[in-house]
C-alpha positions in Angstrom: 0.0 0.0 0.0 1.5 3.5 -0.9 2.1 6.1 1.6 -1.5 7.9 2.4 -0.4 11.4 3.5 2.4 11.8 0.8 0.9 10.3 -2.6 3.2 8.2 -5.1 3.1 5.3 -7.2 1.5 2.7 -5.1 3.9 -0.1 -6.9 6.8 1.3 -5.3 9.4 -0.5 -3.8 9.6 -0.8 -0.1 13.1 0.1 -0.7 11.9 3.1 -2.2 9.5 3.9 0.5 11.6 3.4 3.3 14.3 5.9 1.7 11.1 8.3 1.2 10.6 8.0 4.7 14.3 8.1 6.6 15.0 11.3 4.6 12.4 13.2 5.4 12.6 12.7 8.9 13.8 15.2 10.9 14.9 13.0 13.8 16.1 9.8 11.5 19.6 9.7 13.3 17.6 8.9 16.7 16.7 5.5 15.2 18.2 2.8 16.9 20.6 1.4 14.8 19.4 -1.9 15.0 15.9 -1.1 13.8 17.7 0.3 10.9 19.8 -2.6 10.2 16.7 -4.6 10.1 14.7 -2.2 8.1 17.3 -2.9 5.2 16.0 -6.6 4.9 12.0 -5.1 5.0 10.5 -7.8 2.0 6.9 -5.4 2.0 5.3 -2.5 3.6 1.8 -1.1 4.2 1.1 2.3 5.7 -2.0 3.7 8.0 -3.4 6.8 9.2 -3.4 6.1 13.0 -4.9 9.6 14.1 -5.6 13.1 12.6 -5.9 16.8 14.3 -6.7 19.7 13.0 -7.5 23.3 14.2 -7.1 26.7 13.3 -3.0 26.9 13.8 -1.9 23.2 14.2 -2.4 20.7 11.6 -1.2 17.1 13.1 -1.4 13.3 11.8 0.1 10.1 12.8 0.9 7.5 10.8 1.9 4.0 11.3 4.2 2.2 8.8 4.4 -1.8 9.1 7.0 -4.2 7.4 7.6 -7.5 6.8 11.2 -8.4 7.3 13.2 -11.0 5.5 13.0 -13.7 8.9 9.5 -13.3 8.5 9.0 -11.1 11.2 7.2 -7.7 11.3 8.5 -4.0 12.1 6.4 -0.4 12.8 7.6 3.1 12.5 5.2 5.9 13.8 5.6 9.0 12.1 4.2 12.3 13.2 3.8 14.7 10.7 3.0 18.3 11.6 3.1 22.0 10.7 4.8 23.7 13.9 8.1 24.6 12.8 9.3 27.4 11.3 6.9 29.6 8.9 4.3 26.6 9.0 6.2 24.0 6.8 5.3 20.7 6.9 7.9 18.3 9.2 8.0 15.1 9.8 9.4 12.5 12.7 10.1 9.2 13.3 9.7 7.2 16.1 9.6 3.2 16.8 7.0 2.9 19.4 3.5 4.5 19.7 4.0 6.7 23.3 7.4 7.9 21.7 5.0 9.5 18.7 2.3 10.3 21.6 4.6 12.2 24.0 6.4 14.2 20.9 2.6 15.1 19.9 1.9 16.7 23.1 5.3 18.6 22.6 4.0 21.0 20.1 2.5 24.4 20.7 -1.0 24.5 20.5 -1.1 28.5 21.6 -1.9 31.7 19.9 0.3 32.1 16.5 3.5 34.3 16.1 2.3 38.2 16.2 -0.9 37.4 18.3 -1.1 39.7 21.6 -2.5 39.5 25.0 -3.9 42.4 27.5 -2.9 42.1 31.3 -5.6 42.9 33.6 -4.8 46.4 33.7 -5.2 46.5 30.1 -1.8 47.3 28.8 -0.7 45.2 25.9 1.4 42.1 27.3 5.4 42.8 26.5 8.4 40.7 26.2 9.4 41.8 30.2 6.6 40.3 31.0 7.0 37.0 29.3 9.9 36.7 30.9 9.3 37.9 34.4 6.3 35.1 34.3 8.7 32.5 33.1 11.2 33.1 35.5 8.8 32.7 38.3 7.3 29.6 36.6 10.8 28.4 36.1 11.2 28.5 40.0 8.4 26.7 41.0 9.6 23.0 42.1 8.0 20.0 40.5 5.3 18.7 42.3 5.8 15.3 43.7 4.6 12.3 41.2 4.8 8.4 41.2 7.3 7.1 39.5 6.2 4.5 37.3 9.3 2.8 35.7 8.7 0.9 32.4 10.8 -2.2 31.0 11.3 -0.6 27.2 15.4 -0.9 25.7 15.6 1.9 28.3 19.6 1.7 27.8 19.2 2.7 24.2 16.5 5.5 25.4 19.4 6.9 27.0 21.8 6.5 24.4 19.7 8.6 22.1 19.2 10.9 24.9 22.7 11.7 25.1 23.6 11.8 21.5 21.0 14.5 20.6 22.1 17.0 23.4 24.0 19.6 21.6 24.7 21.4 25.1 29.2 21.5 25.7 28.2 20.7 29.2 26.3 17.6 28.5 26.7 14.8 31.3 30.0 12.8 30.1 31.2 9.3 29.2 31.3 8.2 33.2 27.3 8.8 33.0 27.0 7.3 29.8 28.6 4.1 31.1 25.8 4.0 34.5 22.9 4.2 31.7 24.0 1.6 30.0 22.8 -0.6 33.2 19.4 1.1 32.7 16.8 -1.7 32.3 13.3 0.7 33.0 12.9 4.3 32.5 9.8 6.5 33.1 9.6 10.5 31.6 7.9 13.6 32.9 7.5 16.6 31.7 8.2 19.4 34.5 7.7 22.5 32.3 6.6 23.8 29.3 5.7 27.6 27.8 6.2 29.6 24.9 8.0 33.4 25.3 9.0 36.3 23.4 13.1 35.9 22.7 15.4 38.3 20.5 12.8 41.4 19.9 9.5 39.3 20.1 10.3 36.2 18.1 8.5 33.6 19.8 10.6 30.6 21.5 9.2 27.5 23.1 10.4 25.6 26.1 9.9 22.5 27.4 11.6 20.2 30.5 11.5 17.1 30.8 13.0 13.9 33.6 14.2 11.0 31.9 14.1 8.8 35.2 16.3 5.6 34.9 16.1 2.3 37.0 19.9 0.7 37.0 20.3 -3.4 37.4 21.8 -2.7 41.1 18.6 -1.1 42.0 19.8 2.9 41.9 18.6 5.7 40.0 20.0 8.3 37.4 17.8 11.4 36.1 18.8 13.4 32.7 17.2 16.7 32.5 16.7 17.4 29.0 15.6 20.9 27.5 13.9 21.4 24.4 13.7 25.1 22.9 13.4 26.9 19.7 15.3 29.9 21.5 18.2 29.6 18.3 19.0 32.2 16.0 17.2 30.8 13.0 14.1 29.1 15.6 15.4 25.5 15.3 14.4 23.0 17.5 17.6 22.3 20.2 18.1 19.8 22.7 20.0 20.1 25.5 20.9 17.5 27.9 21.6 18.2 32.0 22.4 16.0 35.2 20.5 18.3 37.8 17.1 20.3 37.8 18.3 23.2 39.0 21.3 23.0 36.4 18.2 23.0 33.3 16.5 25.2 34.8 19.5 28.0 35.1 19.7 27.2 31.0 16.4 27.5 30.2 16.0 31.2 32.0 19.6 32.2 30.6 18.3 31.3 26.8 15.1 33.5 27.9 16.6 36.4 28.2 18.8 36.3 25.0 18.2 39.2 22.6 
């Protein structure tokens, strides 16, 4: 079956399809290197339409891509495909279980658009000072207590991927990297999330999350990992931390760049 949300010939070759569908992605270098190892012996393929949103600013679909590999097996890639980036273009992502695609679809902004405004009560028109006076105070706030729910799920090659997609200088190091590797159950939270004026209005997102690790000998590693658009050109950056209060102090200093 051909690709539903991206027409082509629907004799294509699932060789064909799946280098359609690694370039496009975005995030294709997050793939596990073993998923793509066994993608390159994929015999057939059929792709779905798992879910659909629309509204007035966010257009959002997943879709679910199934192959039959050469031991007779089968394999699924989830692919979000949305319109928040930059100027509204179309982007796409990859991901090889259905709560990776969930949790990066309740990543994007559902707000007001670029260039909307909003009165305080006084009625004076909302200002970047203000943005960034509330996120401060939001950044503050300590997380709430919550359960922590680990989950059995290649949790050492969650945090591989973790790690290799921080672009941060001050990214935990190989001695942490080693630890993870014991990780048998992780469990993520998001702490924060908000959108903010940056750089003379342009509008920046932010977002902080807990990767929580279970090790074999029963201890526990976090990885505080902060996503922003607060860049020069608004691309989406990742940055990886070993403390709270460490992403935290990021997030607030790339705030207040202008």
């Amino acid at each position: 079956m051909n690709d539903p949300q991206d027409p082509h010939d629907p004799y294509e070759t699932t060789e064909t399809h799946l280098e359609r569908l690694l370039g496009r992605a975005l995030n294709s270098f997050d793939l596990p290197d073993s998923t793509v190892e066994r993608l390159g012996t994929a015999l057939a393929h059929s792709s779905a339409l798992h879910s659909s949103h629309h509204s007035a600013s966010l257009h959002r679909t997943t879709h679910r891509h199934t192959y039959l590999l050469a031991d007779g097996s089968a394999l699924s890639l989830w692919e979000l495909v949305h319109n928040a980036g930059r100027d509204g273009a179309r982007q796409h992502e990859l991901y090889t279980e259905e709560s990776e695609a969930r949790l990066a679809a309740s990543r994007l902004p559902t707000g007001p658009l670029q260039g909307w405004t909003a009165e305080r009560p006084d009625g004076r028109v909302r200002d970047e000072d203000d943005d960034l006076e509330l996120l401060s105070a939001l950044l503050a706030r300590p997380i709430p207590a919550q359960p922590r729910m680990y989950v059995p799920d290649n949790s050492a090659d969650h945090a591989r991927r973790v790690l290799r997609r921080a672009e941060n200088a001050d990214r935990p190091g190989e001695r942490t990297a080693r630890r993870l590797r014991l990780a048998f159950a992780h469990h993520i939270t998001q702490a924060f999330g908000r959108h903010c004026a940056v750089e003379g209005g342009r509008d920046a997102g932010f977002t902080l999350y807990e990767h929580q690790f279970l090790l074999l000998d029963g201890s526990e590693v976090s990885l505080w990992e902060v996503e922003h658009t607060a860049t020069p050109d608004g691309r989406h950056m990742c940055e990886v931390y070993e403390d709270e209060h460490t992403a935290r102090r990021a997030m607030e200093s790339r705030s207040r760049v202008r």
